[in-house]
SELUM-637291 format. One record per residue (C-alpha): residue number from 1; x, y, z; residue in one letter. Coordinates in nm, 3 decimals. Each point is the difference from the previous one (the first is absolute). Last residue first. Layout:
REM residues N
+-----+---------+---------+---------+------+
! seq !      xx !      yy !      zz ! type !
+-----+---------+---------+---------+------+
! NUM !       X !       Y !       Z !    A !
...
+-----+---------+---------+---------+------+
***
This chain:
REM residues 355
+-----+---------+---------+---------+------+
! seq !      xx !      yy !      zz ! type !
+-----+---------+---------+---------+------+
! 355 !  -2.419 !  -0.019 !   1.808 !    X !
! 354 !   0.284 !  -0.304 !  -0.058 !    X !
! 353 !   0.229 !  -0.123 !   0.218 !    X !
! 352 !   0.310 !  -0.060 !  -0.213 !    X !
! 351 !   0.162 !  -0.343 !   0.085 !    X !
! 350 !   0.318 !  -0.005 !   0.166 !    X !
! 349 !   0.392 !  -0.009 !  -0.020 !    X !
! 348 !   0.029 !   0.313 !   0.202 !    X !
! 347 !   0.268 !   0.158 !  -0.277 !    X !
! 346 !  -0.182 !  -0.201 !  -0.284 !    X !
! 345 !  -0.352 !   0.200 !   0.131 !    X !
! 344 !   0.129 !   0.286 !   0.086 !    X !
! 343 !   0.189 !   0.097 !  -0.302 !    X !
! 342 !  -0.293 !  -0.109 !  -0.208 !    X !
! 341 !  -0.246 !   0.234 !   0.236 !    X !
! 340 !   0.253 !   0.277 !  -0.057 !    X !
! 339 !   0.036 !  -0.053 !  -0.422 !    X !
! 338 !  -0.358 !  -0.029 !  -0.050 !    X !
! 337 !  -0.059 !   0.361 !   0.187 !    X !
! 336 !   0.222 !   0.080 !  -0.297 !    X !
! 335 !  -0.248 !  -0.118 !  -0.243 !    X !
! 334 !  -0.307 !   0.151 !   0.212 !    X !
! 333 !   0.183 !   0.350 !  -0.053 !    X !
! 332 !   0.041 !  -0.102 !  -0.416 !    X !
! 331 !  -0.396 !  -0.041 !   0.016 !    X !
! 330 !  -0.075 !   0.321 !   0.170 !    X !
! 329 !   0.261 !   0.215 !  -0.202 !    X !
! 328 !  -0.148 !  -0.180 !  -0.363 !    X !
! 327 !  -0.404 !   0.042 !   0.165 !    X !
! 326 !   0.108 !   0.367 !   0.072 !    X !
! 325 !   0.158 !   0.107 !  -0.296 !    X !
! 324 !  -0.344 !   0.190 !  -0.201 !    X !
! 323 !  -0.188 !   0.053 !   0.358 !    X !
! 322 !   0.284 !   0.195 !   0.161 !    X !
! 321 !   0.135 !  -0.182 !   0.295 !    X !
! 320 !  -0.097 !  -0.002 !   0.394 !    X !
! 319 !  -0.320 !  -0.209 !  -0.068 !    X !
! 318 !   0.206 !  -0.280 !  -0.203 !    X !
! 317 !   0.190 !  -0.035 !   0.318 !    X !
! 316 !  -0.238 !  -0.063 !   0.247 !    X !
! 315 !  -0.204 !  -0.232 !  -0.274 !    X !
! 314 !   0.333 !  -0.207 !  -0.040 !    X !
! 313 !   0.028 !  -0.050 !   0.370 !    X !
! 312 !  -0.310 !  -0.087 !   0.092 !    X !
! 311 !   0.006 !  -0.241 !  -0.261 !    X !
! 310 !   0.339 !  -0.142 !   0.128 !    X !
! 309 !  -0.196 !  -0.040 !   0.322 !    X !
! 308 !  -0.297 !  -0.161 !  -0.118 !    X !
! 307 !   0.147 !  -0.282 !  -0.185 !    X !
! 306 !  -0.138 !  -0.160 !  -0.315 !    X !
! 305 !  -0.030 !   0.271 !  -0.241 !    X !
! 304 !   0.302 !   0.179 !   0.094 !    X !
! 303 !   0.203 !  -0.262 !  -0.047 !    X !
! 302 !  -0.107 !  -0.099 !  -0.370 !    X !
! 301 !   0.121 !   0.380 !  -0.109 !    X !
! 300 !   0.310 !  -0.063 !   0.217 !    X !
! 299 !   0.096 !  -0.347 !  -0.154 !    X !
! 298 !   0.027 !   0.224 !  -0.362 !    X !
! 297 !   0.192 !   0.260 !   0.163 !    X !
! 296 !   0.194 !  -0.255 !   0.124 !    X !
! 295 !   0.022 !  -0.189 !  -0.325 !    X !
! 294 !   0.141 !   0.310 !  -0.145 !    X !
! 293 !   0.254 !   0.110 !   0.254 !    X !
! 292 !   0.115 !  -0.376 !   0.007 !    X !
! 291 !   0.066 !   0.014 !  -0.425 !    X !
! 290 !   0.164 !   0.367 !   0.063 !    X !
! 289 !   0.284 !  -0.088 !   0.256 !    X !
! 288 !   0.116 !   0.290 !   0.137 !    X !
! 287 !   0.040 !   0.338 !  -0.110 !    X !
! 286 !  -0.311 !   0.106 !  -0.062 !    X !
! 285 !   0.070 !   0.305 !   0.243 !    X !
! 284 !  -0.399 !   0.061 !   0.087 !    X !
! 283 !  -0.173 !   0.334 !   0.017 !    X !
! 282 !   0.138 !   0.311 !   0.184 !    X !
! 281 !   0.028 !   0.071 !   0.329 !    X !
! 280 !   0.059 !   0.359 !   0.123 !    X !
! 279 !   0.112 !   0.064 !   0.343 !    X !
! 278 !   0.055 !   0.398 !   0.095 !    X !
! 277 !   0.146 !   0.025 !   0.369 !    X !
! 276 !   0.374 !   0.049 !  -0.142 !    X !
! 275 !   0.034 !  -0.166 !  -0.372 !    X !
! 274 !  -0.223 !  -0.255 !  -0.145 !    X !
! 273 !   0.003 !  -0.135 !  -0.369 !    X !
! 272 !  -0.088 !  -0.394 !   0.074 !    X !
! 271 !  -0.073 !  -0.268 !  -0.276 !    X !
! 270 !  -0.310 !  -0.253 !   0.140 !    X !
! 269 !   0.109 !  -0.369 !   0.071 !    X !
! 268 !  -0.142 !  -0.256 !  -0.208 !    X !
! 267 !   0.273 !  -0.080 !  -0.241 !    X !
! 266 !  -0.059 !  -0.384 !   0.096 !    X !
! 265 !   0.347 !  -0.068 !   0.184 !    X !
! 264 !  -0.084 !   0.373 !   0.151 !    X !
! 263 !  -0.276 !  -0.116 !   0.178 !    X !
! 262 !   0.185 !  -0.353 !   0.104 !    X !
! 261 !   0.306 !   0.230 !   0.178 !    X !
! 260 !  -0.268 !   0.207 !   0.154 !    X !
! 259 !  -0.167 !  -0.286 !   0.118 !    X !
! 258 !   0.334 !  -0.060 !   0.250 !    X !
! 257 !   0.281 !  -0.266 !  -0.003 !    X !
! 256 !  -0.059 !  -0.276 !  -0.193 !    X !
! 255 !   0.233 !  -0.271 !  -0.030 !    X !
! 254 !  -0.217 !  -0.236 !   0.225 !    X !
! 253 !  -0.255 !   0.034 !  -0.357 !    X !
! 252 !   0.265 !  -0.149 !  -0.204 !    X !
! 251 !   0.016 !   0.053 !  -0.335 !    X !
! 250 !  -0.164 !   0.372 !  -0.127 !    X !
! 249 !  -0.093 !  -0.109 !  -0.354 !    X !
! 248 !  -0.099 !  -0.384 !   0.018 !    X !
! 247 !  -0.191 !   0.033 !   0.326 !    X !
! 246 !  -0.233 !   0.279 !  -0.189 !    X !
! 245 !  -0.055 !  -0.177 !  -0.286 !    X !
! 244 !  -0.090 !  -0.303 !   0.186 !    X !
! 243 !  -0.262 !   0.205 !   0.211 !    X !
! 242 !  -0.137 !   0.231 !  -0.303 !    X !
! 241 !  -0.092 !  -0.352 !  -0.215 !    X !
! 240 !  -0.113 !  -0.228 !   0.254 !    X !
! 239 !  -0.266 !   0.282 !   0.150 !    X !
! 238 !   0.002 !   0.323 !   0.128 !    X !
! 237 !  -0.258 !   0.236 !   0.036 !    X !
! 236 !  -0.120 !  -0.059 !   0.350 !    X !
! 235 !   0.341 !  -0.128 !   0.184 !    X !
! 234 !  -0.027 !  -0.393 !   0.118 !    X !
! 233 !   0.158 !  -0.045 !  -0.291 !    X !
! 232 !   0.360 !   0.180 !   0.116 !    X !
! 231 !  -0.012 !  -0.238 !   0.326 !    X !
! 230 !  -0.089 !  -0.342 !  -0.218 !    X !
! 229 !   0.308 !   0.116 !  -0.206 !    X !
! 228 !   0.196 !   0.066 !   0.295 !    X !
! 227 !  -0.072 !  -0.356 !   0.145 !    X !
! 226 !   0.099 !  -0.187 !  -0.412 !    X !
! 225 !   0.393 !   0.235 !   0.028 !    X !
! 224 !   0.020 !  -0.180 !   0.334 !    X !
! 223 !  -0.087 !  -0.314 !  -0.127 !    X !
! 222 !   0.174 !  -0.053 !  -0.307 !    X !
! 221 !  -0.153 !  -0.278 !  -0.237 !    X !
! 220 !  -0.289 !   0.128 !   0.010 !    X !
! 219 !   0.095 !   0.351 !  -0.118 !    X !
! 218 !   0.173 !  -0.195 !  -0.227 !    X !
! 217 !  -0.296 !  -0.193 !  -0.182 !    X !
! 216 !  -0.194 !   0.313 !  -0.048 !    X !
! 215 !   0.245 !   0.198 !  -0.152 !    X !
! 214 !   0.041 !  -0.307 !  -0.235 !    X !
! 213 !  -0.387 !  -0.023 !  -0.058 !    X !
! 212 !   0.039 !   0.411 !  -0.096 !    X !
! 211 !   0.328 !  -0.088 !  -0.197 !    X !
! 210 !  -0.251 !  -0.261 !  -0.229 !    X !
! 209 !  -0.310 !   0.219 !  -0.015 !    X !
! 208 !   0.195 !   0.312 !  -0.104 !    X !
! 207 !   0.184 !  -0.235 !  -0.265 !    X !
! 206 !  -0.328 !  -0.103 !  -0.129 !    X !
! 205 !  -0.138 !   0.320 !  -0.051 !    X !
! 204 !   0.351 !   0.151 !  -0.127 !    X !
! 203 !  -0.034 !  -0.245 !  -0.269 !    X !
! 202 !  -0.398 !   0.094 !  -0.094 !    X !
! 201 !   0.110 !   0.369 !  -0.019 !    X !
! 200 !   0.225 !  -0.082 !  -0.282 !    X !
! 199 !  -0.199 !  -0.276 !  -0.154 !    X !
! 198 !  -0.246 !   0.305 !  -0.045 !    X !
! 197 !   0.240 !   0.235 !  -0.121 !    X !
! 196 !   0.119 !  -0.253 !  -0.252 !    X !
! 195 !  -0.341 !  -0.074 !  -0.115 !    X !
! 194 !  -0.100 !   0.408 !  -0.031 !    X !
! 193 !   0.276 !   0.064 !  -0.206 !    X !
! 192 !  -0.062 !  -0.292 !  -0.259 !    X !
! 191 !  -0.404 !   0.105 !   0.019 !    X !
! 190 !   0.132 !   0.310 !  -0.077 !    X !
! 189 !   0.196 !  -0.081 !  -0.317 !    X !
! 188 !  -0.208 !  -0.201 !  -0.148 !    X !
! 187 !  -0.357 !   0.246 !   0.074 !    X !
! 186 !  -0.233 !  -0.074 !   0.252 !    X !
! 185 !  -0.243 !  -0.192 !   0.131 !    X !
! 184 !  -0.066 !  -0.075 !   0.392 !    X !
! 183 !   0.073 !  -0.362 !   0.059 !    X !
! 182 !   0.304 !  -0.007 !   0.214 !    X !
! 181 !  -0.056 !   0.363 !   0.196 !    X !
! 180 !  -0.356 !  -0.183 !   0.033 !    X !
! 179 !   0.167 !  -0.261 !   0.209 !    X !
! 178 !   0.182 !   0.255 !   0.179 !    X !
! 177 !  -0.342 !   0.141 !   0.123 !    X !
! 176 !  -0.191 !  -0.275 !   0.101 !    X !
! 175 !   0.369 !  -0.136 !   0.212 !    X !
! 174 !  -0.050 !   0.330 !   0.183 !    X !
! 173 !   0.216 !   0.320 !  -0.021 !    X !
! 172 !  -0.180 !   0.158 !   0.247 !    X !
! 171 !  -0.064 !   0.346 !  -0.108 !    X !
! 170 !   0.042 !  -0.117 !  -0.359 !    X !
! 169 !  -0.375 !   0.024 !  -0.066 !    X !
! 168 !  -0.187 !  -0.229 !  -0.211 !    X !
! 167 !  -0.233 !   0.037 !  -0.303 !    X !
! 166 !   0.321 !   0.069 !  -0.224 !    X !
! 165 !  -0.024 !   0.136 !  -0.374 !    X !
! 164 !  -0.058 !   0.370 !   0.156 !    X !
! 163 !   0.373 !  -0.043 !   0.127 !    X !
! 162 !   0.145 !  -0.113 !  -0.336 !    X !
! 161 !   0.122 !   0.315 !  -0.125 !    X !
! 160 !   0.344 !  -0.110 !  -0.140 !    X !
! 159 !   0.191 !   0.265 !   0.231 !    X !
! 158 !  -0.239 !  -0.055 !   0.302 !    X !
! 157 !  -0.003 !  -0.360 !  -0.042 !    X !
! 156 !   0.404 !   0.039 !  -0.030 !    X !
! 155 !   0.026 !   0.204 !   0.275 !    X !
! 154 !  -0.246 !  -0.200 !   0.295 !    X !
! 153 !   0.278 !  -0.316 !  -0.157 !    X !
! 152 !   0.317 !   0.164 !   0.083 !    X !
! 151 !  -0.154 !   0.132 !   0.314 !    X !
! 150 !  -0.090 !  -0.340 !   0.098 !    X !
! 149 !   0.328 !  -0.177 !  -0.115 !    X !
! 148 !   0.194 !   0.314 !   0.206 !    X !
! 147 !  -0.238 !  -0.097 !   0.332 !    X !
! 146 !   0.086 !  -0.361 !  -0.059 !    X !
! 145 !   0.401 !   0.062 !  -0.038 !    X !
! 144 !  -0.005 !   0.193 !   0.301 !    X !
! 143 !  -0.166 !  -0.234 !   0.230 !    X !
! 142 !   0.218 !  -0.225 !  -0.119 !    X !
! 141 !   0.317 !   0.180 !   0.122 !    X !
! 140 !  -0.167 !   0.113 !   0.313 !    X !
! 139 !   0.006 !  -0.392 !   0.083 !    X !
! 138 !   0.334 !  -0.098 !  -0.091 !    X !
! 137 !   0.109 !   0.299 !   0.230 !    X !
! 136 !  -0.211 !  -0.186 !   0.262 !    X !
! 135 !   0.198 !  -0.307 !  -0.043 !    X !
! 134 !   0.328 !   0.192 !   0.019 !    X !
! 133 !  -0.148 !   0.183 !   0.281 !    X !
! 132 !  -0.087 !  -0.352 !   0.196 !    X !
! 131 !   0.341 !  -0.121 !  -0.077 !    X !
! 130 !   0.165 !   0.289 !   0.195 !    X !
! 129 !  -0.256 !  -0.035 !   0.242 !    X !
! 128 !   0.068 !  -0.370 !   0.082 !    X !
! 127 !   0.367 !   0.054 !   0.072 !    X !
! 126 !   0.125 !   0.401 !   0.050 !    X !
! 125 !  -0.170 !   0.273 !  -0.180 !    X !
! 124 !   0.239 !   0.294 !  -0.007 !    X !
! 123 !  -0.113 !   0.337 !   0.195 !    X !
! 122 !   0.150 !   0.325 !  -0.167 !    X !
! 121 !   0.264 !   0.210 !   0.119 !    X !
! 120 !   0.029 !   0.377 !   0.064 !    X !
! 119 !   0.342 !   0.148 !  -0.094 !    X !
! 118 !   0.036 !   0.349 !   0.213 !    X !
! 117 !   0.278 !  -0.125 !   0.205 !    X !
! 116 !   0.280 !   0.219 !  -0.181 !    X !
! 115 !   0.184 !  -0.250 !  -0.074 !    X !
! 114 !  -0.288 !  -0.221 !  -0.208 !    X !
! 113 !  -0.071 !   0.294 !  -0.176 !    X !
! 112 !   0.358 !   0.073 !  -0.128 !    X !
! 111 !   0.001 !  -0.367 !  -0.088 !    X !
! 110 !  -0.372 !  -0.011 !  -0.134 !    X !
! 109 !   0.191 !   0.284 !  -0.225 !    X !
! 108 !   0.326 !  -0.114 !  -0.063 !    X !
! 107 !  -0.174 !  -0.326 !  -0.135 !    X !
! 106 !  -0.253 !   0.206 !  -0.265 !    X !
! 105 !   0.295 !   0.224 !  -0.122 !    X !
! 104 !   0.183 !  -0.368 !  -0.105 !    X !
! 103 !  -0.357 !  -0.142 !  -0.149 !    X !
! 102 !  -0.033 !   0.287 !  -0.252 !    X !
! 101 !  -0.193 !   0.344 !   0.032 !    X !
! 100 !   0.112 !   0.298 !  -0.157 !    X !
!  99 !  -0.205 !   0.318 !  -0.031 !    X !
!  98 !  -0.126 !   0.099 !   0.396 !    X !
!  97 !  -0.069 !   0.317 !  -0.048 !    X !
!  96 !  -0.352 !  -0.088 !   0.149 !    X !
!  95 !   0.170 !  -0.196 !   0.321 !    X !
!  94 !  -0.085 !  -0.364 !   0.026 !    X !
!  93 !  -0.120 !  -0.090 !   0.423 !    X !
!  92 !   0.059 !  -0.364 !   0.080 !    X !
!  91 !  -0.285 !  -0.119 !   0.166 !    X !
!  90 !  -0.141 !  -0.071 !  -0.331 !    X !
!  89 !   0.182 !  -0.277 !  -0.100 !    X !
!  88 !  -0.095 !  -0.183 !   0.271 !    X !
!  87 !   0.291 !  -0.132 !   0.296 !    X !
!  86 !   0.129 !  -0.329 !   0.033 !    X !
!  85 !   0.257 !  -0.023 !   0.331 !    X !
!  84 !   0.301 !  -0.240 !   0.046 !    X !
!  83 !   0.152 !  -0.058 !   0.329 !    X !
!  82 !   0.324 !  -0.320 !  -0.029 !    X !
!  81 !  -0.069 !  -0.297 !   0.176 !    X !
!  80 !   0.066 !  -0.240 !  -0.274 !    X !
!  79 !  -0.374 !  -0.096 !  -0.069 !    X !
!  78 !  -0.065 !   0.368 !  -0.059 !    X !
!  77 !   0.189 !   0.027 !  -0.291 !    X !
!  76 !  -0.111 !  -0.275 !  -0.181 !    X !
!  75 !  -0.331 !   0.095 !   0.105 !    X !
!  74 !   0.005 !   0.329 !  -0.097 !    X !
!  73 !   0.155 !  -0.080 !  -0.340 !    X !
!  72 !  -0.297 !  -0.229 !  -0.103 !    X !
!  71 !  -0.263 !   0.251 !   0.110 !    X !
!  70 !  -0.114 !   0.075 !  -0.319 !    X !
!  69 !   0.204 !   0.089 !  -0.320 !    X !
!  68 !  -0.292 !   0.195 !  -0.134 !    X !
!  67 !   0.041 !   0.297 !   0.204 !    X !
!  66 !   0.001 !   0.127 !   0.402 !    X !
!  65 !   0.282 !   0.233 !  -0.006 !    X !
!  64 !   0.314 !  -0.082 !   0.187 !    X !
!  63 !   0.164 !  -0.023 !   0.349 !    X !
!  62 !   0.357 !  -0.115 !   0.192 !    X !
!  61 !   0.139 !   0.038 !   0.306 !    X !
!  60 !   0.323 !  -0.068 !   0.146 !    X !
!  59 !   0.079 !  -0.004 !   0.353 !    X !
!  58 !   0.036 !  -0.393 !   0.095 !    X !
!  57 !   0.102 !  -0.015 !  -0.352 !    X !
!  56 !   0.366 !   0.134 !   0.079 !    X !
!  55 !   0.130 !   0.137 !  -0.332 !    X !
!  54 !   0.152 !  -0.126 !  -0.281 !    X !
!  53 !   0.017 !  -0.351 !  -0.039 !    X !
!  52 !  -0.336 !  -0.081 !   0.102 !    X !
!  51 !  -0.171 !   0.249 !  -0.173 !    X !
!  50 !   0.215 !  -0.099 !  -0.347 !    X !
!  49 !  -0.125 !  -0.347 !   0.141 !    X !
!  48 !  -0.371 !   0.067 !   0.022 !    X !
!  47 !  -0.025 !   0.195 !  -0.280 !    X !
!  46 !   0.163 !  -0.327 !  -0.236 !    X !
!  45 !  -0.227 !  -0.179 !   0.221 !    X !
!  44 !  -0.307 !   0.214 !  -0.139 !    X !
!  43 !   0.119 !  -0.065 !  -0.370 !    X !
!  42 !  -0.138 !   0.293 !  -0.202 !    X !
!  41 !   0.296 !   0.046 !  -0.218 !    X !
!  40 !   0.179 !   0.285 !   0.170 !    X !
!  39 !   0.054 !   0.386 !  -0.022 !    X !
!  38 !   0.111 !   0.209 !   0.267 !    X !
!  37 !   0.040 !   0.374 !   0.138 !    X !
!  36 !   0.183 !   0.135 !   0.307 !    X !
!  35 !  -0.023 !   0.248 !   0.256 !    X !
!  34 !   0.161 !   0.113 !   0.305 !    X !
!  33 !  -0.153 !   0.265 !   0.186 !    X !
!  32 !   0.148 !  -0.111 !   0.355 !    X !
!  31 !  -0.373 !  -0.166 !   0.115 !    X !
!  30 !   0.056 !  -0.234 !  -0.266 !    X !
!  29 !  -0.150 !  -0.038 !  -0.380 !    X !
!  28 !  -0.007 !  -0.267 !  -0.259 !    X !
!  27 !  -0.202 !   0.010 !  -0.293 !    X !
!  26 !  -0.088 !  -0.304 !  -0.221 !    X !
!  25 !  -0.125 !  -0.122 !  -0.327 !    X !
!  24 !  -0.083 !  -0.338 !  -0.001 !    X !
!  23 !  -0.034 !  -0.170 !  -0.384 !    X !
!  22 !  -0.179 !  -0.210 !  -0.226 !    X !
!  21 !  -0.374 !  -0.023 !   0.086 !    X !
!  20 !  -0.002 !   0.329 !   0.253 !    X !
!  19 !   0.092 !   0.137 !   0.278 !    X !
!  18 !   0.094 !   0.343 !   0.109 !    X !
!  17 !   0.171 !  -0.003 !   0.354 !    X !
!  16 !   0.108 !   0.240 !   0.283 !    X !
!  15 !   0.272 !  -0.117 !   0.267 !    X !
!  14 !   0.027 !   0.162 !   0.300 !    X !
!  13 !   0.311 !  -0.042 !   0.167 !    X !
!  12 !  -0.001 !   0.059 !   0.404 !    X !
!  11 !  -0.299 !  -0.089 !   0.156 !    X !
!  10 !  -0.146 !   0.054 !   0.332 !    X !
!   9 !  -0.013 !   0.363 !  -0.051 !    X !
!   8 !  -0.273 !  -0.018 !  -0.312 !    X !
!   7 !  -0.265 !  -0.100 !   0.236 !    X !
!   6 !  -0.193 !  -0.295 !  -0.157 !    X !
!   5 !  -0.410 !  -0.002 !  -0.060 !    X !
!   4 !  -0.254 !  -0.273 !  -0.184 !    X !
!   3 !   0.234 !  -0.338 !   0.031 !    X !
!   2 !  -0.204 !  -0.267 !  -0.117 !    X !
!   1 !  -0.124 !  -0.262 !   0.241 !    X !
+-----+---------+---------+---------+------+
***
């Protein structure tokens, strides 16, 4: 189980890292002021054994920036008992005047933040999950490519003025419809664009098939990971799709430790600007994850149509709201209503009992 909080007074050296391909630069502070400032090829058991040989690991620890490099240093580090942390990016505050950044300033700085107390740590995917979010990342990345090909291809018809040459619609993106992409005519050069597009979008077809059978496959494969999908379906709105993205960003559903923590994993917690007796909420952070806060918000609109509750709900609130944003406030309320009964049901390990 990751490590989410530490108290800063059970440690003595605190050791504040910026990785990345070649190199480890490092900061290392103690509670007497001390500081010092390192550069090393990015070996972690050349870190481990300047650790090692320097201070007493038992109260050493160590943290960096979630990046590219993974979790490859973490484990390494980890596996010989000594406390590392990964922290986002953007928990670490960047001043305005701030002119010169380089990997050095970064260190001192999760290492002044990591003394202080004030670092907050992020969950790492252990086992299964870990290779469920790579699988899922796979996933997102195809899903990306075919929404590009398809805007690619809506811009050159619109560009080349082709749209009143087609008798179907591109709301689905049916096989009809691609095969009169193939055979609609048009100039050289066009029809060369439009080809390429089209094998484009046909590729990250069959790849989206092939990871989604994959995805499949492994959630059989693992049963525990397989009982909280069958938990996360039995929720109105969300189907294959939502459930397996959902296990594949957040990890471990034990890990969990309140719906807050899963609103604002989404971005769907509202900004607050209260002071004394006033309380003013303001719309959403959108800080989280934006691919889950738009296929809740999609699973929401489904939800409300098929249990009586949510309904309730969303009508309540759409009443309260100005007509012009209250459908958008209703709809994004039902989407963090999403987040509680998900909580609940991977926390209770049950199905949803639906209205």
């Amino acid at each position: 189980m990751t490590q989410l909080s530490y108290h800063s007074k059970d440690y003595e050296t605190f050791i504040g890292l910026d990785v990345d391909k070649n190199s480890f630069s490092f900061t290392v502070q103690d509670n007497f002021q001390n500081r010092k400032s390192k550069k090393m090829p990015s070996n972690p058991e050349h870190l481990y054994n300047y650790i090692n040989n320097h201070f007493d690991h038992n109260k050493v620890i160590c943290a960096y920036e979630a990046g590219p490099t993974g979790f490859h240093l973490y484990d390494y580090l980890c596996k010989q008992d000594i406390v590392c942390l990964i922290t986002s990016p953007s928990s670490i505050p960047t001043a305005r005047n701030e002119t010169v950044k380089n990997n050095r300033i970064d260190s001192v700085k999760i290492a002044d933040y990591l003394m202080s107390g004030k670092l907050k740590p992020i969950r790492v995917p252990q086992g299964a999950y870990r290779e469920l979010r790579d699988l899922v990342k796979i996933y997102e990345n195809y899903t990306t490519d075919r929404k590009v090909a398809r805007q690619r291809i809506k811009a050159l018809l619109l560009y080349s003025n082709l749209y009143p040459l087609l008798k179907d619609s591109d709301a689905g993106w049916s096989s009809n419809y691609i095969k009169e992409l193939k055979n609609i005519e048009c100039s050289f050069a066009v029809r060369q664009r439009l080809d390429m597009l089209i094998e484009d979008l046909e590729y990250a077809r069959k790849k989206l098939l092939s990871v989604h059978r994959t995805l499949k496959l492994f959630c059989i494969e693992n049963d525990q990971i397989n009982q909280y999908m069958q938990y996360l379906q039995s929720i109105p709105g969300i189907g294959f799709t939502i459930a397996i993205m959902f296990l594949g960003k957040i990890g471990d559903p034990k890990d969990l430790q309140n719906p807050r923590e899963l609103a604002a994993f989404v971005g769907l917690t509202p900004r607050e600007n209260s002071t004394g007796d006033s309380v003013n909420r303001g719309p959403i952070t959108h800080l989280g994850d934006k691919t889950l806060r738009y296929l809740l918000v999609e699973a929401a609109w489904v939800a409300i149509r098929k249990d009586t509750l949510l309904a309730q709900f969303y009508h309540r609130i759409k009443n309260k709201n100005h007509p012009k944003a209250a459908a958008r406030i209703a709809i994004t309320a039902v989407a963090r209503k999403l987040t509680q009964i998900i909580y609940r049901v991977l926390k209770d390990e049950r199905n949803y009992i639906q209205h």
